[in-house]
Backbone bond lengths (Angstrom), bond angles and torsions (degrees), N, CA, C in turn:
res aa  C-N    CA-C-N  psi(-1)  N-CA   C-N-CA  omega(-1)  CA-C   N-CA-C  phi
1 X - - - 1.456 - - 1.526 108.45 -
2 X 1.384 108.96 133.31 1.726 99.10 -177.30 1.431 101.54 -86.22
3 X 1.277 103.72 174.29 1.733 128.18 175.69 1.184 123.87 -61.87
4 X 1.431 129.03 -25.71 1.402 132.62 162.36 1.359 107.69 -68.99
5 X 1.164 121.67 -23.49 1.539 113.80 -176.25 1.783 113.86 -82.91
6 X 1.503 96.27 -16.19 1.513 98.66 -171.47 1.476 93.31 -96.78
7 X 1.369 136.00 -30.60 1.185 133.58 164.12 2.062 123.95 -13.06
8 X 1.732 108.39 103.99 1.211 102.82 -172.60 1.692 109.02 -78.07
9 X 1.177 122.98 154.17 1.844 128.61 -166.41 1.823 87.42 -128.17
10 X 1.099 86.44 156.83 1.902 106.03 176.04 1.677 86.12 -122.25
11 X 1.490 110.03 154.61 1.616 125.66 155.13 1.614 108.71 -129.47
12 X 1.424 92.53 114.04 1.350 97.56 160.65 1.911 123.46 -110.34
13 X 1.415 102.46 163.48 1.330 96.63 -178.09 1.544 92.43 -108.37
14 X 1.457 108.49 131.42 1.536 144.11 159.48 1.617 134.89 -96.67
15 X 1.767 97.52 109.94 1.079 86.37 179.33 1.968 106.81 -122.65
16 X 1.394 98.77 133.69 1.723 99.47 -160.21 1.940 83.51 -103.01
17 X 1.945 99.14 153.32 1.456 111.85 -166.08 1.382 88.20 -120.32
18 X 1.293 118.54 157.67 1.317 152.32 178.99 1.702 113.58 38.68
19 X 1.223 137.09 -111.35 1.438 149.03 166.55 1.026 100.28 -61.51
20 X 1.471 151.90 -15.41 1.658 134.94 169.91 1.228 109.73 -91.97
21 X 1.175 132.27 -21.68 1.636 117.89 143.72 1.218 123.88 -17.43
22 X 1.163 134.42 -67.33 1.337 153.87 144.62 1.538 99.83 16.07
23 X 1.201 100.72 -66.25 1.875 130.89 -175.41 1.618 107.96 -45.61
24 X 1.848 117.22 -11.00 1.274 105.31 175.19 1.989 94.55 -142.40
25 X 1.472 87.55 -173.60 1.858 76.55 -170.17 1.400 104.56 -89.44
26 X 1.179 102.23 144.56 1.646 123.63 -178.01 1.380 119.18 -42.24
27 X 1.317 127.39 -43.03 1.631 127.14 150.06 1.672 107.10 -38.12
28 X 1.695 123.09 -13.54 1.785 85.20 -168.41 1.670 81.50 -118.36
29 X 1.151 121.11 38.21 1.221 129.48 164.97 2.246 114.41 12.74
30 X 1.434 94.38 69.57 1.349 117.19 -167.94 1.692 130.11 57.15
31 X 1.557 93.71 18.26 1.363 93.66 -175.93 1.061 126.11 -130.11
32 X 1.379 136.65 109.97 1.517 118.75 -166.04 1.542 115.09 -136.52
33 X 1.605 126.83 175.75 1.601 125.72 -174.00 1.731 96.07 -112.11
34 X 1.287 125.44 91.39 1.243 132.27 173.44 1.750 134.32 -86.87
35 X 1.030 126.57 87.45 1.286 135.31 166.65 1.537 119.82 -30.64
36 X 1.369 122.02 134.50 1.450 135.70 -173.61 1.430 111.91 -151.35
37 X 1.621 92.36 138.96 1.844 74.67 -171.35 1.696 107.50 -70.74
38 X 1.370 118.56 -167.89 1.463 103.26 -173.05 1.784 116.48 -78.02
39 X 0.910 132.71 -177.93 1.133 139.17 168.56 1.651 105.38 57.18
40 X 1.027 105.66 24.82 2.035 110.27 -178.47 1.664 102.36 -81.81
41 X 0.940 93.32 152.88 1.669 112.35 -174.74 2.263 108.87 -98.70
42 X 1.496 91.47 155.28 1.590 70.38 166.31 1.579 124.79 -70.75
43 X 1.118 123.14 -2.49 1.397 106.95 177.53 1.309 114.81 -107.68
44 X 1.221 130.45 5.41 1.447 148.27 112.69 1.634 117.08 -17.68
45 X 1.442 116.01 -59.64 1.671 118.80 167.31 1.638 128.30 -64.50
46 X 1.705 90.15 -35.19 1.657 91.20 -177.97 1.360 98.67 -71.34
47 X 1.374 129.44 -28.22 1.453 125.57 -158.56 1.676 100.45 -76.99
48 X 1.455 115.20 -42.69 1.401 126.19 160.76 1.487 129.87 -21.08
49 X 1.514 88.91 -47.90 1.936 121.85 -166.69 1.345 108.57 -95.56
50 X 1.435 110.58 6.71 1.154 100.29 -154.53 1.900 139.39 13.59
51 X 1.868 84.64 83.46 1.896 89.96 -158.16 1.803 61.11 -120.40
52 X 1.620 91.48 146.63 1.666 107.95 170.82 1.663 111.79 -152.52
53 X 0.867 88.02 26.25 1.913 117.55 173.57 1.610 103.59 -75.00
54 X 1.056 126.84 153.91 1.700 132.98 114.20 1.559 119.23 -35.63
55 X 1.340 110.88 100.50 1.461 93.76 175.21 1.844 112.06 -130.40
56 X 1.089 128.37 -168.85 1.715 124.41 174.10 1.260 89.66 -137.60
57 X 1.681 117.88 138.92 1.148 124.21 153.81 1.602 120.25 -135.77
58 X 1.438 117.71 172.45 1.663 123.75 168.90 1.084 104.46 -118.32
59 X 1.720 115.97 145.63 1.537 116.11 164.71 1.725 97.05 -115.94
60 X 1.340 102.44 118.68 1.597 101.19 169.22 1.185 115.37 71.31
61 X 1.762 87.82 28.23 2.026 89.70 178.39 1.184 123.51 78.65
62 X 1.437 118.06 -1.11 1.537 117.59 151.07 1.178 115.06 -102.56
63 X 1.781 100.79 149.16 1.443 116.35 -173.27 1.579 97.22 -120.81
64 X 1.413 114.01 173.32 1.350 126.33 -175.06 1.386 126.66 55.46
65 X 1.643 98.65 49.10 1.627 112.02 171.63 1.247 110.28 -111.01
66 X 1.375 112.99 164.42 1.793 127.40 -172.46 1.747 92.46 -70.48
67 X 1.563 97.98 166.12 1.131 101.46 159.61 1.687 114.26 -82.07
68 X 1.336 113.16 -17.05 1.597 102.29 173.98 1.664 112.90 -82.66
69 X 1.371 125.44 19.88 1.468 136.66 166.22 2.036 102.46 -48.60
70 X 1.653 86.22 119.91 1.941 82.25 178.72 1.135 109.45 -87.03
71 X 1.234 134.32 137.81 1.522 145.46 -176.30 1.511 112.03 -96.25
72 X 1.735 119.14 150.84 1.265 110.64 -135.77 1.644 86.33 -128.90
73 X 1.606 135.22 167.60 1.472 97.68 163.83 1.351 132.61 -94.84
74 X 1.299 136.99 163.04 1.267 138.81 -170.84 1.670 103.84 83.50
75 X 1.801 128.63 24.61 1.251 121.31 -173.12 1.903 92.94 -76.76
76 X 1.472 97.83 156.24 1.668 97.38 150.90 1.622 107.32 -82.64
77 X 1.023 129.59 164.96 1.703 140.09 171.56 1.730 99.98 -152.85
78 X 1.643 95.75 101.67 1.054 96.87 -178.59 2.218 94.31 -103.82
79 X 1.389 113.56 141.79 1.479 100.70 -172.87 2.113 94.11 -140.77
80 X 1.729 87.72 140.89 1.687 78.72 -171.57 1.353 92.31 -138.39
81 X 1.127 130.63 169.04 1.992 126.54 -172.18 1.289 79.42 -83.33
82 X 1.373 107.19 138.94 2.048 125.57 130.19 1.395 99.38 -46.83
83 X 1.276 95.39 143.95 1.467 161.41 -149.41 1.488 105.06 -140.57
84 X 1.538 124.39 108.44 1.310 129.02 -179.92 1.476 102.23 -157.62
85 X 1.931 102.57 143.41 1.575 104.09 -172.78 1.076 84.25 -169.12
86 X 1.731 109.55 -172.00 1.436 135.97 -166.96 1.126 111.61 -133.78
């Protein structure tokens, strides 16, 4: 059996806010069940999603994590664009 097959995956459920919706197909109307291999980080997912924005997100209802935050399976990932002004 090769090594990709033994390879462990996390699923998280994703839900993307405003214009990063976009980022999945319009039937899943910003919400989707996304596979990662294990130990992936969130910027591991955006890279997935191809999201290349500035963005802020929470996993599990926390806010103010790195993008190198490791994601666990069954996390929520809720992700919404930054918001910046004067």
């Amino acid at each position: 059996m090769s090594d990709s097959l033994l390879e462990a995956v996390i699923k998280l459920n994703v839900q993307l806010f405003g214009i990063l919706a976009d980022h999945l197909p319009r039937e899943d109307k910003g919400k989707a069940s996304v596979e990662l291999a294990d130990s992936s980080t969130f910027r591991d997912l955006t890279e997935k999603l191809g999201i290349r924005r500035k963005v802020t997100f929470a996993v599990n209802g926390e806010h103010d994590l790195d993008e190198s935050h490791m994601l666990e399976d069954g996390d929520e990932v809720l992700v919404f664009t930054s918001v910046s002004g004067g």
